[in-house]
ROMAR-402211 format. One line per 8 residues: number of its first residue (from 1); their letters; for each residue x, y, z of C-alpha. Coordinates in steps of 0.2 Angstrom, whole numbers, m for minus. Layout:
<atoms>
NUM = a = X/Y/Z; ...
</atoms>
This chain:
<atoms>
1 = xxxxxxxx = m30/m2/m634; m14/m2/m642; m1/m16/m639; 13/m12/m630; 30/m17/m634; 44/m22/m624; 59/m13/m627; 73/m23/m634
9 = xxxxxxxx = 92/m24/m622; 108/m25/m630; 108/m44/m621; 93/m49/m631; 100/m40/m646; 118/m48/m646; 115/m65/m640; 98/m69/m654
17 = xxxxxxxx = 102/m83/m664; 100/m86/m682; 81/m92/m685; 75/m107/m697; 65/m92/m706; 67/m74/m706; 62/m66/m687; 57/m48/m680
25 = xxxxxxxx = 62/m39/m665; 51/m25/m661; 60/m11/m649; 43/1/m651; 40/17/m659; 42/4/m677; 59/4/m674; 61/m16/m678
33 = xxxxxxxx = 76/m27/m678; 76/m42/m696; 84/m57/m689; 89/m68/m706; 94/m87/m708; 109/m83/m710; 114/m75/m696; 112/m55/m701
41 = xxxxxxxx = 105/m43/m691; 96/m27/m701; 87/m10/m692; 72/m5/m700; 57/8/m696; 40/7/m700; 33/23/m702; 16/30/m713
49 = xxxxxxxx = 22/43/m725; 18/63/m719; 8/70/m735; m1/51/m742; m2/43/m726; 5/26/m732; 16/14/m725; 31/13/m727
57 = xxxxxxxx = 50/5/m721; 69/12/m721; 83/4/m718; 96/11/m702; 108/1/m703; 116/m16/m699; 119/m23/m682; 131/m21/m673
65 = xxxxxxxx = 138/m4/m684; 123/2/m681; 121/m2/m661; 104/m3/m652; 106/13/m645; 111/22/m665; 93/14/m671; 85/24/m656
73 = xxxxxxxx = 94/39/m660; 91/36/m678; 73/33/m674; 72/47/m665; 78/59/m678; 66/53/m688; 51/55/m680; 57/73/m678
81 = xxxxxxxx = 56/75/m697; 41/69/m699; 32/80/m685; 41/91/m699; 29/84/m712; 46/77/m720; 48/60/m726; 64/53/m718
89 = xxxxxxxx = 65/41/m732; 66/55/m745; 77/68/m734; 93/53/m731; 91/50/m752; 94/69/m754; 109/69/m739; 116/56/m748
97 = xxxxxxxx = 117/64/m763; 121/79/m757; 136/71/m750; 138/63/m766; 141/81/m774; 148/88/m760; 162/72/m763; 162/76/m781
105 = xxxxxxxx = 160/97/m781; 180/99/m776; 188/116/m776; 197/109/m794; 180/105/m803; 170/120/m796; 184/131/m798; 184/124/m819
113 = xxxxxxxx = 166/127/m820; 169/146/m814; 183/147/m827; 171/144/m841; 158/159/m836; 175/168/m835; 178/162/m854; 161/167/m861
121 = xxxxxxxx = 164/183/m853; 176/190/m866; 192/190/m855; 207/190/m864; 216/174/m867; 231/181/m856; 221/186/m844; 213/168/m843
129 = xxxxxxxx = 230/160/m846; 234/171/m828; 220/168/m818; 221/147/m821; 240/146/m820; 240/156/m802; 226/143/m795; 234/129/m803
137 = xxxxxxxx = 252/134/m795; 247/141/m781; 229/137/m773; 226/119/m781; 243/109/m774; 234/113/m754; 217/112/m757; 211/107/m777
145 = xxxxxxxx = 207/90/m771; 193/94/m756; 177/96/m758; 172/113/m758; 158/112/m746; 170/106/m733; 184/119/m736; 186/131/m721
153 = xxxxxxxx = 192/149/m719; 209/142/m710; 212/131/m724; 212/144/m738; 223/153/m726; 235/139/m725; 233/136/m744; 239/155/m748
161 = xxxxxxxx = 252/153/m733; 268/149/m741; 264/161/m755; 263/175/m744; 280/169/m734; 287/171/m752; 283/188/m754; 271/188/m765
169 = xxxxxxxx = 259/199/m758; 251/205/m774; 249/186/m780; 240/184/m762; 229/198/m767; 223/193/m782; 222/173/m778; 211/179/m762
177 = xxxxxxxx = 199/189/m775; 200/175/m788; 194/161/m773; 180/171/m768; 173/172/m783; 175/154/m784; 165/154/m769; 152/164/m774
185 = xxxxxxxx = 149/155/m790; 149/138/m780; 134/149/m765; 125/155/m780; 126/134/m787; 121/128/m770; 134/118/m767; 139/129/m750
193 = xxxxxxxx = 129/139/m739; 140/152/m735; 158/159/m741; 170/155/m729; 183/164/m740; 173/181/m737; 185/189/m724; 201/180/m729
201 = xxxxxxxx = 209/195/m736; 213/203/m721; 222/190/m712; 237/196/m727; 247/212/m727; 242/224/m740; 255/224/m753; 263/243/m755
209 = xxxxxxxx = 258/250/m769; 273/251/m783; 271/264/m797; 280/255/m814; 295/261/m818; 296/273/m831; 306/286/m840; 304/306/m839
217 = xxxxxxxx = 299/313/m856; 316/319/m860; 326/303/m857; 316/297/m874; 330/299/m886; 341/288/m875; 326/274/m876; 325/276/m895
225 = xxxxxxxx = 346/276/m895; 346/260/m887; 331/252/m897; 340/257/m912; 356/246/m908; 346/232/m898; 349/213/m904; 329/211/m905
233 = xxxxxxxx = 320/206/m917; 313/216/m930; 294/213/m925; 299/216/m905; 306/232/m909; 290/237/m919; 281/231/m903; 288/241/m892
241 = xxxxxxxx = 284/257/m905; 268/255/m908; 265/254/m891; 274/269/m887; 265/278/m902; 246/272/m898; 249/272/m880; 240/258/m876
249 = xxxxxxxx = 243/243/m863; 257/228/m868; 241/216/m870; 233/228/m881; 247/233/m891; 254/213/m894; 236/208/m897; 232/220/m912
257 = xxxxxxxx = 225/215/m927; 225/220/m944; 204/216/m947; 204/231/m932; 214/245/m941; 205/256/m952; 216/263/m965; 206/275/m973
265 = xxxxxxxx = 198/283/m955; 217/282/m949; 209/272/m934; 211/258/m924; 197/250/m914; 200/238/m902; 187/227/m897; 180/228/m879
273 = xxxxxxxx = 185/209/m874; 204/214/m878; 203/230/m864; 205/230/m848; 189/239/m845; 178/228/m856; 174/245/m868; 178/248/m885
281 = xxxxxxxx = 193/259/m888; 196/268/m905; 216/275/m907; 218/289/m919; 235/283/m928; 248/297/m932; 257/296/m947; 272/289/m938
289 = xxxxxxxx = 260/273/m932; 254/273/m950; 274/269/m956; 276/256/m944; 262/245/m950; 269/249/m967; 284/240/m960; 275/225/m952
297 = xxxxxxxx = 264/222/m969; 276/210/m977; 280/203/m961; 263/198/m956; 248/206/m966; 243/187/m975; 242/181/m955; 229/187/m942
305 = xxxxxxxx = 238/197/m930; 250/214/m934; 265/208/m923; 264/186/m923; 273/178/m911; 289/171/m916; 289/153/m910; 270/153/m916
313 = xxxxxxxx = 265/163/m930; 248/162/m928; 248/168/m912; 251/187/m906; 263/191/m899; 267/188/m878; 263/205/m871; 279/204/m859
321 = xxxxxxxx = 291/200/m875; 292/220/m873; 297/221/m853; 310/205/m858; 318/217/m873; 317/232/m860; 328/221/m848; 338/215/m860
329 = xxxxxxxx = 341/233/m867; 348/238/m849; 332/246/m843; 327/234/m826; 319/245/m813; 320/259/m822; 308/257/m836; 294/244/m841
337 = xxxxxxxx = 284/243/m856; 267/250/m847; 278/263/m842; 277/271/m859; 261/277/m853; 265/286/m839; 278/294/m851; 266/298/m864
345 = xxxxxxxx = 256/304/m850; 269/315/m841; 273/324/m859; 257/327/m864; 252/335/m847; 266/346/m848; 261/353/m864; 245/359/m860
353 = xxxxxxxx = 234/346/m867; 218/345/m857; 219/330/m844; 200/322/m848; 208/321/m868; 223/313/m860; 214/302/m849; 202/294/m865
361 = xxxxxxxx = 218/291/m875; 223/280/m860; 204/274/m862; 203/277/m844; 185/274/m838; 176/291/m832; 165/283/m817; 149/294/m823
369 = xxxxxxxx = 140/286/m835; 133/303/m843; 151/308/m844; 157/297/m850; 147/294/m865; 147/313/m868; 167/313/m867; 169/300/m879
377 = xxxxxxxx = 158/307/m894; 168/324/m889; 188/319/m888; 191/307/m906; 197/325/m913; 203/334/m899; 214/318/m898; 218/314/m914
385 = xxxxxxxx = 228/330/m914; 236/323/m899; 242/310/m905; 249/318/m921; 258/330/m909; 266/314/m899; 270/305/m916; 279/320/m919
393 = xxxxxxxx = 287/322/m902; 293/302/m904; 299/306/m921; 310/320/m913; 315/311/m900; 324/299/m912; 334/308/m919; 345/299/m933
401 = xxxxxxxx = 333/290/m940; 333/278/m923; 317/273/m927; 310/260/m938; 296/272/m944; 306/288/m946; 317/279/m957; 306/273/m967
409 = xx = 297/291/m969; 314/299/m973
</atoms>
């Protein structure tokens, strides 16, 4: 028959005194209570192990933290995980480090380690530069220092609260995208169980949606007038041309580099991880293009990049030098340097060129597949001739010899 055991009190369990050598109190179930020499009173259980069967002992806690009625409680939880066939020895070593990460695995560090499979992915550096100078300014201040298992929907509200009470519903838009990525990076990790971020968005008002200013077709020559007689320097003016003459975005167009131009095909290729859309684009360059690189070659041709920053050489250009010059030109609100495409855009259109050509120039992605792969083994030639015409066209346009490559041809 199996001895009983007389449950312990809190009486019994308060008033025990400190033993010439070390003495247990059972409580039952091998929930036992170590009274030492020296006065300390530790909880233990004895349990056998679930899959070998052996015994074994875990420590609960010390009296009086740990009260009588905690080591019940305790022991009661554990005798629910082993009718689990889990051993509770192991499963508070694995909550404990899981706290341990959970303590360690803040919104900051998991947020860096998401950075890095953003790094590999081929992004350009100004895009990088943006997403961790937004998180850094504007997320991490509230909530950088939590960990990120413990991070709740309100609080990432809260975090993007006085951003949106700013104004900034754009920034909101994109910081909301940008956390729920970190998010699904840290549920794919394992370090959360869910996303509490997923729904976040809609808590913000949508920002409106603002087309760029830009400049109708025939207000060119009053763009090319005040480019002309602009205190810019040299390589900003070129900038602003090239992009104008290639039609490409600012970042592309600041970013270009000489190891991508082809001088012999009249082509320049532009590597997936510099475009927006992560596909390789290939620019047929009019002769008007082909003048301005003549002009940047003694400027910059012995360095890496076509237009080199001017506080650091070796670095391209910023792609808003372009929209600062634009300001500085007297054209806030009325034209920016991505606007140029929409010019480009508007004039072509009205000429009669045919929209899907007009569309691969601005290496706008065709969503079918099939298409798209078909459109652009079709267009190089269809748009080189484009791009001749619109050479011509912003040759016109500058009348006087405003520009820096119709001087140089004249």
């Amino acid at each position: 028959m199996a001895r009983q055991t007389k449950p312990l009190n809190n009486t019994e369990v308060k008033n025990v005194r400190a033993p010439a050598r070390p003495q247990v109190l059972y409580d039952g179930d091998g929930l036992e209570l170590q009274v030492t020499p020296t006065g300390s009173k530790l909880w233990r259980l004895r349990y056998y192990r679930p899959h070998t069967r052996k015994r074994a002992m875990m420590s609960l806690g010390a009296y009086p933290a740990v009260s009588l009625a905690d080591a019940r409680q305790l022991r009661e939880q554990a005798r629910t995980l082993l009718s689990k066939y889990i051993d509770p020895q192991e499963h508070q070593r694995s909550e404990q480090l899981r706290q341990k990460q959970a303590r360690e695995s803040t919104f900051e560090i998991v947020t860096a380690d998401w950075y890095k499979t953003k790094q590999s992915a081929g992004l350009a550096e100004h895009t990088l530069n943006d997403i961790w100078r937004s998180l850094s300014k504007y997320v991490f201040p509230h909530i950088g220092s939590l960990g990120i298992a413990s991070i709740t929907a309100q609080q990432f509200i809260g975090a993007l609260e006085p951003t949106r009470a700013a104004g900034k519903l754009e920034t909101v838009k994109r910081l909301t995208q940008r956390i729920n990525e970190v998010m699904d990076y840290a549920l794919n990790a394992g370090l959360v169980t869910t996303n509490p971020a997923a729904r976040i968005g809609r808590v913000f008002e949508k920002p409106k949606v603002r087309h760029r200013p830009a400049l109708r077709p025939e207000q060119m020559p009053d763009l090319m007038r005040a480019l002309s007689v602009a205190s810019i320097h040299r390589q900003t003016r070129c900038v602003i041309e090239w992009q104008l003459l290639t039609m490409t975005r600012p970042a592309e167009a600041s970013s270009a580099s000489w190891a991508d131009i082809d001088f012999t095909a009249r082509e320049w290729h532009i590597p997936a991880g510099r475009m927006k859309m992560k596909r390789e684009h290939v620019i047929p360059l009019s002769p008007q293009a082909l003048r301005l690189l003549e002009v940047m070659r003694p400027i910059s041709q012995h360095r890496e990049y076509v237009f080199p920053s001017n506080r650091h050489p070796l670095e391209p250009m910023s792609s808003q030098t372009a929209n600062m010059a634009l300001k500085r030109m007297g054209f806030k609100d009325v034209l920016v340097a991505h606007g140029m495409r929409a010019m480009a855009s508007t004039a072509l259109n009205e000429q009669g060129f045919p929209p899907d050509v007009i569309e691969a120039a601005l290496a706008h992605i065709d969503t079918n597949e099939v298409r798209r792969a078909y459109n652009r083994a079709q267009y190089l030639q269809q748009r080189r001739e484009m791009m001749d015409w619109w050479g011509n066209y912003v040759e016109q346009a500058a009348t006087g010899n405003l520009s820096i490559a119709v001087a140089l041809g004249a």
